[in-house]
C-alpha positions in Angstrom: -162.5 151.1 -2.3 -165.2 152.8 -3.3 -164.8 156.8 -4.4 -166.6 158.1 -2.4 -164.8 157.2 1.0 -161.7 158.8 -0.7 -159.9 161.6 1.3 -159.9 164.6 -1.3 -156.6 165.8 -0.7 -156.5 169.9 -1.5 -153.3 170.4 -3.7 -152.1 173.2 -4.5 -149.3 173.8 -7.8 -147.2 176.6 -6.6 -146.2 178.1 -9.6 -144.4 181.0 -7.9 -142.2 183.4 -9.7 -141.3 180.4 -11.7 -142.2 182.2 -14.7 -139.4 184.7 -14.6 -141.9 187.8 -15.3 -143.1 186.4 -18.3 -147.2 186.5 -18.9 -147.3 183.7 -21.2 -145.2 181.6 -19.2 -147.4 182.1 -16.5 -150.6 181.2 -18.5 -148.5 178.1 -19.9 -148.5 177.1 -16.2 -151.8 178.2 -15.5 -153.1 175.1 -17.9 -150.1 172.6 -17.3 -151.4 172.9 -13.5 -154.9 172.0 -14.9 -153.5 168.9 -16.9 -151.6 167.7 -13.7 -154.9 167.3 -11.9 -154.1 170.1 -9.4 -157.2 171.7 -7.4 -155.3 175.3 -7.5 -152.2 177.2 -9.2 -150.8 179.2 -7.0 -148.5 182.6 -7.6 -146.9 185.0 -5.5 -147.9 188.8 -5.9 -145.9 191.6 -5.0 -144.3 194.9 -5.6 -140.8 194.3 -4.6 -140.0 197.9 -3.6 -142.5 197.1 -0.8 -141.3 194.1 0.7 -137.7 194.1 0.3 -135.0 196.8 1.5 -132.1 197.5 -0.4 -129.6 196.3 2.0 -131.5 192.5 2.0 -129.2 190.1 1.2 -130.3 186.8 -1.1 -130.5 183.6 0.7 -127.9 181.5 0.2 -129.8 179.1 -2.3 -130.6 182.2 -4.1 -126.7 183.0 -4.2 -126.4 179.5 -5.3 -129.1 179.4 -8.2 -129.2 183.1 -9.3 -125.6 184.4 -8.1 -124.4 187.1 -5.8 -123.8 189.9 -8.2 -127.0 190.9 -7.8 -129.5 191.9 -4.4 -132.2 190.4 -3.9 -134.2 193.6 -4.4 -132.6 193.2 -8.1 -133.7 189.9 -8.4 -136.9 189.7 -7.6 -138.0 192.8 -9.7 -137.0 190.5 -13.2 -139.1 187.9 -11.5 -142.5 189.1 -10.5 -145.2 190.3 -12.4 -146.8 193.3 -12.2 -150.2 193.8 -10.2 -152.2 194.1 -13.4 -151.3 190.8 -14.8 -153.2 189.0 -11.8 -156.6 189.9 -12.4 -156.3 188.2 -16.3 -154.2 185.1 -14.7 -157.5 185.0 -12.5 -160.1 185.0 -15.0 -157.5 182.3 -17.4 -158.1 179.9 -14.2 -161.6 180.5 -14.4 -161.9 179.4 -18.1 -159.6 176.6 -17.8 -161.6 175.6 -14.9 -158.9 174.9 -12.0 -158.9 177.5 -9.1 -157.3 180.6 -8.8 -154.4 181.5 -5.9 -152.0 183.8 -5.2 -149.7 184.4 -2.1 -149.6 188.6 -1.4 -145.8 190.1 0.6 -147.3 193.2 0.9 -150.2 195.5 2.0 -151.0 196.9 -1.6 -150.8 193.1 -2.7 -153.7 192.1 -0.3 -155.8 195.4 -1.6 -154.9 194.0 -5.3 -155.9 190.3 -5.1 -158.7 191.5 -2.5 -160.7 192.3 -5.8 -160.1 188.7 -7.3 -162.6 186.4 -5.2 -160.3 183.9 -4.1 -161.6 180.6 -2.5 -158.3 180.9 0.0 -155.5 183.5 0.8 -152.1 181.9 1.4 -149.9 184.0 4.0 -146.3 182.6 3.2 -143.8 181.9 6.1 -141.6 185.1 6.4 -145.0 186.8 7.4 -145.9 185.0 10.1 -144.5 187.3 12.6 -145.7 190.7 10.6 -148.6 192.0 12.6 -149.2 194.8 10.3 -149.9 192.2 7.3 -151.6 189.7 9.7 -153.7 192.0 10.6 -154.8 193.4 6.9 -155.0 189.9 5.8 -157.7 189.0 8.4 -161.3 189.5 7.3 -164.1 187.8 8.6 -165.3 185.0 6.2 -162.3 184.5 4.8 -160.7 181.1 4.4 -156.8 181.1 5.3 -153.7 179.1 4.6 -150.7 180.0 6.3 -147.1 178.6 6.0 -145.6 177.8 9.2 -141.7 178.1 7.9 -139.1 178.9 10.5 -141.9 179.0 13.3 -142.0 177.9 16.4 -145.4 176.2 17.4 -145.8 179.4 19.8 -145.3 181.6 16.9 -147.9 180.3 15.1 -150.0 179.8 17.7 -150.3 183.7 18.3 -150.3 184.2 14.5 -153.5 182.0 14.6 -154.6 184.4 17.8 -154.3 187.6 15.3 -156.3 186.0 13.0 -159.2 184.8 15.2 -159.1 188.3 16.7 -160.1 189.8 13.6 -163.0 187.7 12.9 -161.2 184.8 10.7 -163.2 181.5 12.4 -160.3 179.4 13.6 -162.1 176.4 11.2 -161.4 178.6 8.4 -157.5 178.7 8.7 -155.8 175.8 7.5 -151.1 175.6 9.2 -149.3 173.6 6.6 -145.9 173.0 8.1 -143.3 174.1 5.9 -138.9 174.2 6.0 -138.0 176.6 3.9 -134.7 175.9 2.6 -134.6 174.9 -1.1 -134.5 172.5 -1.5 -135.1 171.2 2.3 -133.1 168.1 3.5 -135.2 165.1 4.4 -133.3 164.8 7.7 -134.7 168.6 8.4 -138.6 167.8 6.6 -140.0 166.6 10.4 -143.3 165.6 9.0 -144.5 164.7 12.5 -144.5 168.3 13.6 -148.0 168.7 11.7 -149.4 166.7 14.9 -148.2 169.8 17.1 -150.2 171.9 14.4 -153.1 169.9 14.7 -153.6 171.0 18.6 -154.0 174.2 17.8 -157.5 173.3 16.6 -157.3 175.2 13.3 -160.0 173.5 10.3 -157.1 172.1 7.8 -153.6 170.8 8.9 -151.4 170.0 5.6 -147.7 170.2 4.1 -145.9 173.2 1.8 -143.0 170.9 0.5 -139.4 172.0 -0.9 -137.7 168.4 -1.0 -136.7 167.2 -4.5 -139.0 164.7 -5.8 -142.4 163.2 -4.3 -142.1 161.0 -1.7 -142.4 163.4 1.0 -145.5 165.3 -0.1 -147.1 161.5 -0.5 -145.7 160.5 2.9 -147.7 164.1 4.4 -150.7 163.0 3.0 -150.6 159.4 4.6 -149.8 160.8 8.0 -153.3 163.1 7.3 -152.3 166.0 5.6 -155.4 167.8 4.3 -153.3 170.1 1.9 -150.3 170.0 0.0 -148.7 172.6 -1.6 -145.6 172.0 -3.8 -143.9 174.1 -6.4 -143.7 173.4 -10.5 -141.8 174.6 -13.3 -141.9 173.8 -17.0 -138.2 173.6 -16.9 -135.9 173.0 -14.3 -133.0 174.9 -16.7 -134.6 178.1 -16.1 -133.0 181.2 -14.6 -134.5 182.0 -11.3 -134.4 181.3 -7.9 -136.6 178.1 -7.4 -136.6 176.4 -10.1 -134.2 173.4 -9.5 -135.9 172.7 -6.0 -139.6 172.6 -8.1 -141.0 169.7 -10.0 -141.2 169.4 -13.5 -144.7 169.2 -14.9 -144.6 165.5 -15.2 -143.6 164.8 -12.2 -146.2 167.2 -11.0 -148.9 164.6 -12.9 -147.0 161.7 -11.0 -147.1 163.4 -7.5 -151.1 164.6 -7.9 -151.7 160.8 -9.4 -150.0 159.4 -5.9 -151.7 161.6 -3.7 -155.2 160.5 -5.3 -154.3 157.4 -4.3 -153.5 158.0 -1.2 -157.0 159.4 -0.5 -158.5 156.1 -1.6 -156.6 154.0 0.3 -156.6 155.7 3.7 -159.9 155.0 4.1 -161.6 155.1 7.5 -160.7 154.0 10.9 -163.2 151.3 10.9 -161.8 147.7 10.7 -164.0 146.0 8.0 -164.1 143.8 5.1 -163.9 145.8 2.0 -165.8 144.6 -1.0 -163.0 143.5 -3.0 -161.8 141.1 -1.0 -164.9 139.4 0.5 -164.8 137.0 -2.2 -161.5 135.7 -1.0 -163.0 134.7 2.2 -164.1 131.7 1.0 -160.8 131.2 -1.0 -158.5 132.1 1.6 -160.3 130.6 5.1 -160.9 127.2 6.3 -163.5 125.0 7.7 -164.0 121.9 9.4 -163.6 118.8 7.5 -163.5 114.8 7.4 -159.7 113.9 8.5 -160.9 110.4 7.1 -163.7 108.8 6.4 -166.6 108.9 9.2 -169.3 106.5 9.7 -172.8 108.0 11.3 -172.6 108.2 14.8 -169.3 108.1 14.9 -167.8 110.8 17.6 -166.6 113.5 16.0 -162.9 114.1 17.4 -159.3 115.8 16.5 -158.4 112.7 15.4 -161.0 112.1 12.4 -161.2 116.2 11.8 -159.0 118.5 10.3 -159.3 122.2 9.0 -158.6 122.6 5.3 -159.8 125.4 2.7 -162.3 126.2 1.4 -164.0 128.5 4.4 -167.4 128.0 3.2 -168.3 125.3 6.0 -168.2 125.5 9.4 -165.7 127.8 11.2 -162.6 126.3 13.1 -163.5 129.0 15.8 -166.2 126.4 16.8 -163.9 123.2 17.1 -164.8 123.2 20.6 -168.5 123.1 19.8 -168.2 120.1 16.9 -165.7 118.0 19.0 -167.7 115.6 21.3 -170.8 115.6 18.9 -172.0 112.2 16.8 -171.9 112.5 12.9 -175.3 112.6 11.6 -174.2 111.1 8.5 -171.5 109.5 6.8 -168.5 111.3 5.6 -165.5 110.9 3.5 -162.0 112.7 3.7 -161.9 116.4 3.1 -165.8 116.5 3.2 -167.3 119.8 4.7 -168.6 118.6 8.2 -172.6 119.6 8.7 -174.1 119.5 12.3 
């Protein structure tokens, strides 16, 4: 198939937290997203103090991958970075030449990446029911992606409503469906439920996945995901909270690799022969032929024709038209029949 009928795919390499506060891990990411073929590295800014309480428990896959002798308030403050380190992780995507994302939890966060230029802003699922951040978030011109974790549709449809109400054109918002649990059981994923997102009419419909591996990701894309988002680490080992649900960086390569294909081979919706296998035509098809050997002006009949490869004669679609007709010429078995 020819490139340019490919489906360009947007994906997104959520780095995350998943370098545990550290700069140059982040940066490490920053270029190993780049290698992978990604279109964007993602990260997630915030000042913890802002977003979580002090009485907010972990989740229980926190518990699991980071302990409970901690909060999560405790947590998450070794974790991020701090609002400075943005703006240089910004201009490294710049020079590396892959785009620049991060994911803001609170309203100082939107004010700091606000300075950045991003080509998107990614509100993630637990703020899909904040009205005060919804509300911040929303400028006119803006390009949105929003999680849809833990919604239901009507949720997100007056999410979407908040949005448009501020000016945000509903083709500039792009509902990737999304479970949240990491990592997400594939009897919970429900890819279908993008179609539900589709009818709300917003410009992009994708996939934010937290499965282990990379079939389901692939699978989005084949059911018409426009974006897929899907989280990395350089190693699975690491301390931290979502690491062992996140890729490793080859398997990021493999996943961006299958999802490229993907958008070649979905194609259109037109029915057609495709230039790489018009020469089998010939190869593969049949045509009216000589069941024996005919004399001129013999009637041509199905006892004395047959249809045998190759396809380069006459179609069998029009036996009907050959049958009954006198052979102009002699012809011997397997010959091509000629009218």
């Amino acid at each position: 198939m020819e490139k340019s009928r490919a489906k360009h795919v947007i994906i997104i390499a959520e780095a995350g937290v998943n370098h545990n506060g550290d700069f140059d891990m982040a940066c490490k990411m920053v270029h190993a997203a780049k290698e992978a073929g990604a279109d964007y590295v993602k990260f997630q800014t915030a000042v913890p103090e802002l977003v979580i309480s002090t009485y907010a428990p972990k989740a229980e896959y926190q518990k699991e991958t980071t302990g409970s002798g901690e909060s999560q308030l405790e947590m998450c403050r070794k974790i991020h970075l701090p609002l400075s380190a943005y703006a240089r992780l910004a201009e490294l995507c710049r020079e590396v030449g892959i785009g620049f994302m991060s994911t803001p939890f609170d309203l100082v966060s939107i004010d700091c990446l606000a300075e950045l230029d991003m080509d998107w802003w990614k509100i993630p699922s637990g703020e899909i029911t904040n009205l005060p951040y919804l509300r911040k978030i929303a400028v006119a011109g803006r390009r949105i992606i929003m999680s849809t974790g833990m919604s239901e549709t009507e949720e997100v449809a007056r999410a979407v409503d908040i949005l448009t109400e501020r000016g945000v054109a509903l083709e500039d918002i792009a509902l990737l469906h999304c479970n949240t649990q990491y990592p997400t059981p594939f009897a919970d994923v429900n890819l279908r439920a993008m179609e539900s997102l589709r009818r709300l009419g917003t410009g992009y419909v994708g996939y934010s996945d937290h499965t282990v591996g990379i079939e389901v990701p692939v699978a989005a894309v084949a059911l018409g995901a426009d974006i897929i988002e899907k989280h990395f680490t350089l190693d699975k080992s690491l301390p931290g909270p979502d690491h062992r649900a996140s890729l490793d960086t080859d398997e990021l390569r493999q996943m961006v690799s299958a999802i490229r294909n993907i958008g070649f081979a979905l194609g259109s919706e037109i029915k057609t022969v495709s230039e790489s296998e018009r020469p089998n035509i010939e190869v593969a098809r049949k045509s009216i032929v000589a069941a024996r050997d005919i004399k001129a002006g013999e009637l041509l009949t199905e006892e004395n024709l047959t249809v045998k490869r190759p396809g380069n004669g006459i179609s069998p679609m029009l036996w009907d038209e050959v049958t009954g007709r006198r052979a102009g010429r002699d012809f011997v078995a397997d010959e091509l029949i000629e009218l």
